[in-house]
N, C-alpha and C positions, 0 to 999 in steps of 0.2 A: 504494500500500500504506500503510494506516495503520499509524504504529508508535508508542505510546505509550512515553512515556520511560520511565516504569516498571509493569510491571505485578506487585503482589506475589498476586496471586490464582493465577497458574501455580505459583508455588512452596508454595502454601499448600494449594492441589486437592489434592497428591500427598500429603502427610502429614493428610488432615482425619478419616480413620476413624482414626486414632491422636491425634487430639486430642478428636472426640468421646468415644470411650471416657473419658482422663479427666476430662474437664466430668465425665460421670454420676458417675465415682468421687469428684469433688471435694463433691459434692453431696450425692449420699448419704452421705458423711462432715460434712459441712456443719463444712470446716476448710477455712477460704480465707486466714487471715492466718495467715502461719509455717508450720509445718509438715512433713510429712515431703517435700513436693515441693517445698519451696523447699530445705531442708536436703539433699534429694537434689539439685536443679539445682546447688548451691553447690559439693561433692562432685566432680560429671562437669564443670564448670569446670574447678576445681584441678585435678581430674588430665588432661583436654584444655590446657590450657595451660602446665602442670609448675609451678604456681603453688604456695604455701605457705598463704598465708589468702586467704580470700575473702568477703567481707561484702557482699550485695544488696540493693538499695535503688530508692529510685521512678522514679529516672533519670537520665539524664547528669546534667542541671544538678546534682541532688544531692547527684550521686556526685562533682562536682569544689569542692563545697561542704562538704561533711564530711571530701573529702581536706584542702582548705586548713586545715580548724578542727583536724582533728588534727593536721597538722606546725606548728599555733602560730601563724597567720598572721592578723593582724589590723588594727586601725587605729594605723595610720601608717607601716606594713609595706607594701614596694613588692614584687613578684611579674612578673619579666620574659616575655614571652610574645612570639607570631608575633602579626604585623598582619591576615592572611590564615586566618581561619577563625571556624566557628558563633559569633553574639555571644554564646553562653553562657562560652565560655571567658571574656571580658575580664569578662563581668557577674558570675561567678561569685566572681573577683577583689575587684571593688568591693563586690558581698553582704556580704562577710565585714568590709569596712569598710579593705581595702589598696588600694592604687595601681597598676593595670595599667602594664606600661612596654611600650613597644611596639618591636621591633625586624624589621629586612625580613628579604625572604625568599629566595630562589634561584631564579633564574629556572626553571632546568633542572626542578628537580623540586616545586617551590611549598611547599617544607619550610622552618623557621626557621634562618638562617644562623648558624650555631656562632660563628660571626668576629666576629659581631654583637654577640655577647652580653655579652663581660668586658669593653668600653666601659662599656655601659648599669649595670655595676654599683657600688652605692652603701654607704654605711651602715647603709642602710634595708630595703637587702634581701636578703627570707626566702626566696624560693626562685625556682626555675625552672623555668617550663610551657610545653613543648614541647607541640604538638600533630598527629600523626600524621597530617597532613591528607589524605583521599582512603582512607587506609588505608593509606600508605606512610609506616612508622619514618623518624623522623629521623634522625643523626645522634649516637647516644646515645654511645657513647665519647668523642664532644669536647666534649656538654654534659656527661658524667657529670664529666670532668675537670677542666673548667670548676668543678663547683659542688665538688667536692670542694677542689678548692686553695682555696676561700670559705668553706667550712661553708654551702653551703646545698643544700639540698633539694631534691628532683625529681619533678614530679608532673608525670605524662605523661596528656594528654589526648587515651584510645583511642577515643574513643565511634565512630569510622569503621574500627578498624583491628582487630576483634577477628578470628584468624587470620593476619595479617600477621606474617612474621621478620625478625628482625635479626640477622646475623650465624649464623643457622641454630638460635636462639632466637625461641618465640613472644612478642611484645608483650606485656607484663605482667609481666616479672620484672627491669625494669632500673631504675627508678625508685624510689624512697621506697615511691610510690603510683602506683597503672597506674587510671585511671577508663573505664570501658564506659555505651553506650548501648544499648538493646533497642529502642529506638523502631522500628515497624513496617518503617519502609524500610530498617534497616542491615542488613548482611548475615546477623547475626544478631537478628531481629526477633520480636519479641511481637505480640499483639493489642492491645496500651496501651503505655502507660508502661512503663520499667523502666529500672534501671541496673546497676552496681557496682562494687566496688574491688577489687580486688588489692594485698597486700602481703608481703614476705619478711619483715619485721619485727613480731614478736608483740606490741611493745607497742602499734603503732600499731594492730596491727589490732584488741587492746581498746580503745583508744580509738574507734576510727572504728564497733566495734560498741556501744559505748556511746553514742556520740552519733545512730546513725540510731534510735535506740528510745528517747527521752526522758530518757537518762543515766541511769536507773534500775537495781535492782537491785544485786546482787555487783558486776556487770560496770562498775556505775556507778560503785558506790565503787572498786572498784579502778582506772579508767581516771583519777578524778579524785587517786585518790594517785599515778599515772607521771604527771600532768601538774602535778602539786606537787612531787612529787621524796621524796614521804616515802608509805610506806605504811598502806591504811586498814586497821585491826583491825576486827571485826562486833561487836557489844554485845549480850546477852539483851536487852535493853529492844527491841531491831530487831525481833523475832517480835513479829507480834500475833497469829499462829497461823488466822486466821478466812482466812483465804487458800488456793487451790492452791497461790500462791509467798507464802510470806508476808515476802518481800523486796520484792517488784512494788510494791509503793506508797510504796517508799524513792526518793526520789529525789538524784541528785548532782552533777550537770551540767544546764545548758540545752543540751538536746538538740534531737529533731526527730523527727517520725513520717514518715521515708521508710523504708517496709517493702516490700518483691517479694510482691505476692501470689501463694496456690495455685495460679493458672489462670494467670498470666503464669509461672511458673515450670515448670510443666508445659507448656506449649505451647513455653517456650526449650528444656526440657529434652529434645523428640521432635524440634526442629528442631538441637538440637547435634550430634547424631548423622548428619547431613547436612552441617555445615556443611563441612568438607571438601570434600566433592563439588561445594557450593554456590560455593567459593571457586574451586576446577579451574575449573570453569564461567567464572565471571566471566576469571578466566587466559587462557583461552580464545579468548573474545570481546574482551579487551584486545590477543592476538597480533595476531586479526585485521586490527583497526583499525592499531596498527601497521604491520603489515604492508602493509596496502591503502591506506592513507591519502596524499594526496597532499603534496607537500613545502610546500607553500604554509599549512600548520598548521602548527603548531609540537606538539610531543607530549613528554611527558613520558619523563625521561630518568633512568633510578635506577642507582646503585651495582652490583655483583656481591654485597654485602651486605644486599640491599634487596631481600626478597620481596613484594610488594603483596598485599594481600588484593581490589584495586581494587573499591574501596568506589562510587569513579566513574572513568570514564574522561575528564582534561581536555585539550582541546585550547586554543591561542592562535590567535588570529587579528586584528589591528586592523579587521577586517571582521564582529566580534562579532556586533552585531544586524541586520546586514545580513544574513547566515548563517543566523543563527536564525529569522528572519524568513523567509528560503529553506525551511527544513527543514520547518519550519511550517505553511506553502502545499500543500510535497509532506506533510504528514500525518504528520512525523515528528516526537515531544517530545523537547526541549530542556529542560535545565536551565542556570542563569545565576550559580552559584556561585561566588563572592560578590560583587554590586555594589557594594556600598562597603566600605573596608579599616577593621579598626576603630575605629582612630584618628582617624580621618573621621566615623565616627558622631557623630550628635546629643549622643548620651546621653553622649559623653566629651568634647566641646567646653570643658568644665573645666578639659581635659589640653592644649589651646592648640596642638596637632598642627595644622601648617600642612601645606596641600597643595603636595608634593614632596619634603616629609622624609623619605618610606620609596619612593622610586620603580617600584622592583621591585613589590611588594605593588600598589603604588597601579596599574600598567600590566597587570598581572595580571590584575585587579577589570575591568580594562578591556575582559580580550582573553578571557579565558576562557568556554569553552562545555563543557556535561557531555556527553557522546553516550550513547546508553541504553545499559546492562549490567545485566544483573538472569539470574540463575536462572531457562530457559524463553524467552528471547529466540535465536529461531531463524537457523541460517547462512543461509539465504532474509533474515532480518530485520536480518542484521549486515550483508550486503552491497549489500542497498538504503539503508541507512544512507552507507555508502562510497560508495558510487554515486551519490549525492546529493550528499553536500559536494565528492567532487570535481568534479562537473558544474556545480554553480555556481561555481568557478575556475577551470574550464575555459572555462564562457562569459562572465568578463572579461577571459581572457587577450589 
């Protein structure tokens, strides 16, 4: 049986006469930047998630790059994070011109260690970016606690975890700033790009809506007076009147053109209406594996405060590519997330991370394999899956 590790085409079949319909709507309106489908997706957000603001933008990377630039973070500014996830998180960091610090993980559930963290913290540092890996919440009570007895700042990177609770709370409302991805394969997925932010806090979320649109406007001057501390007054001389906005061409901030357009917002906004169902699903197919899997894996192990949205399913094994290579053979895709920890990367060799400073992390990178889950992966297809890895431990026993 072939089983592809992921196939988003089964989840995309079922809702396509409700995306087609709005293609033609979006067209014959011929409004694809802003509008009433993005300002409605932003809407059924907030209220699916019990969020407060929410401001949409081109995508994760983005969306965790306009969080840093509104909570202040900058060059010579350090930003503590997990070793073990997407290089955008760490990249995102350096973007802005601060210091990734890297601290390990937890074997059990591949989350950044709380324990870890008020070590790593310095003079230097603005904040702290936990990231939600797989789609299981970290620990937010003992980072939120952590940064509060610091004054620093918590920008939680959900881009795998949108759906996921904490404490019988969805993701998104424990942070400064909560960052999402839409990218095609997450569980809530677009046809492109997309990202966004969430926050409880009004000011940020003028700032952070002033900086994804080129600082301009009201919203500009007024973002760049909460980030001066003094506010901006408008002037007659500001109208030049030959405008629809005759603000639009004021500018006040070095912003950024990361906008959600018409058709990606429309298309998140027919599939949020599923995502629920879509998340039971994956639940699902995560019990099973659990359930059926043989001990010689190692399986992730979460809290009674820890609802997964299981963004992946990972297993451990020191028999990593040996395994995959098995699955492989029998026709079944694998994912390898993530071979190197990011401390380990090239691109931070800078940061003079010697191999076996984070060991967890680093053994992790080692051992871990994704097994498929996706919306439309059938109990015929989860249990030939089982039946495979454990037959290959079975015939080295």
């Amino acid at each position: 049986m072939k089983i592809p590790f992921l196939d988003i085409s089964r989840q995309n079949k079922a809702v396509m006469d409700e995306i087609n319909t709005a293609m033609v709507d979006i067209f014959a309106k011929n409004s694809f930047i802003g509008g009433e489908y993005v300002l409605d997706f932003e809407r059924e957000v907030a209220d699916y998630l019990g969020v407060k603001n929410v401001v949409s933008c081109g995508n994760g990377t983005d969306a965790l790059i306009l969080a840093l630039r509104a909570c202040g973070v900058g060059a010579g500014d350090e930003v503590i994070t997990t070793a073990f996830s997407f290089f955008a998180t760490a990249e995102a960091i350096a973007y802005v011109g601060a210091k990734p610090v890297f601290v390990d993980i937890r074997e059990r559930d591949y989350l950044i260690d709380p324990d870890m963290i008020e070590g790593k913290i310095t003079d230097r540092t603005k904040a702290i970016l936990p990231v939600h890996i797989f789609g299981a919440p970290c620990d937010m009570d003992g980072i939120k606690a952590i940064a509060d007895k610091h004054s620093l700042k918590v920008i939680e990177d959900a881009a795998q975890a949108i759906g996921s609770r904490y404490r019988g709370k969805y993701i998104g409302n424990f942070g400064d700033i909560t960052c999402f991805s839409f990218y095609p394969t997450k569980n809530l997925g677009g046809c492109g790009d997309g990202g966004m932010v969430t926050t409880e806090n009004d000011d940020l979320y003028t700032i952070l809506s002033a900086f994804h649109e080129h600082g301009a406007g009201k919203n500009g001057a007024v973002a760049k007076g909460l980030m001066d501390g003094e506010e901006y007054t408008f002037s007659i001389d500001e109208k030049t009147g030959n405008s629809y906005d005759p603000y639009r061409y004021y500018n006040y901030l070095i912003g950024c053109n990361s906008r959600l357009d018409a058709i990606q917002a429309a298309i998140l906004s027919i599939k949020l209406k599923h995502l629920g169902e879509y998340n039971k699903e994956r639940a699902n197919i995560a019990g099973r594996y659990t359930d059926g899997l043989c001990h010689e894996v190692r399986k992730p192990v979460y809290g009674d405060d820890i609802k997964p949205c299981w963004h992946q399913y990972v297993v451990l094994s020191p028999l990593k590519y040996e395994l995959c290579d098995y699955l492989s053979e029998k026709g079944i895709g694998v994912g390898t997330f993530y071979p190197v920890p990011l401390h380990l990367q090239k691109a931070f060799a800078e940061l003079d991370y010697k191999e076996g400073k984070l060991p967890v992390a680093e053994r992790i990178c080692n051992e871990s394999i994704c097994l498929p889950i996706y919306p439309g992966l059938t109990d015929e297809e989860v249990d030939a899956v089982i039946g495979c890895v454990n037959q290959f431990f079975k015939e080295r026993a």
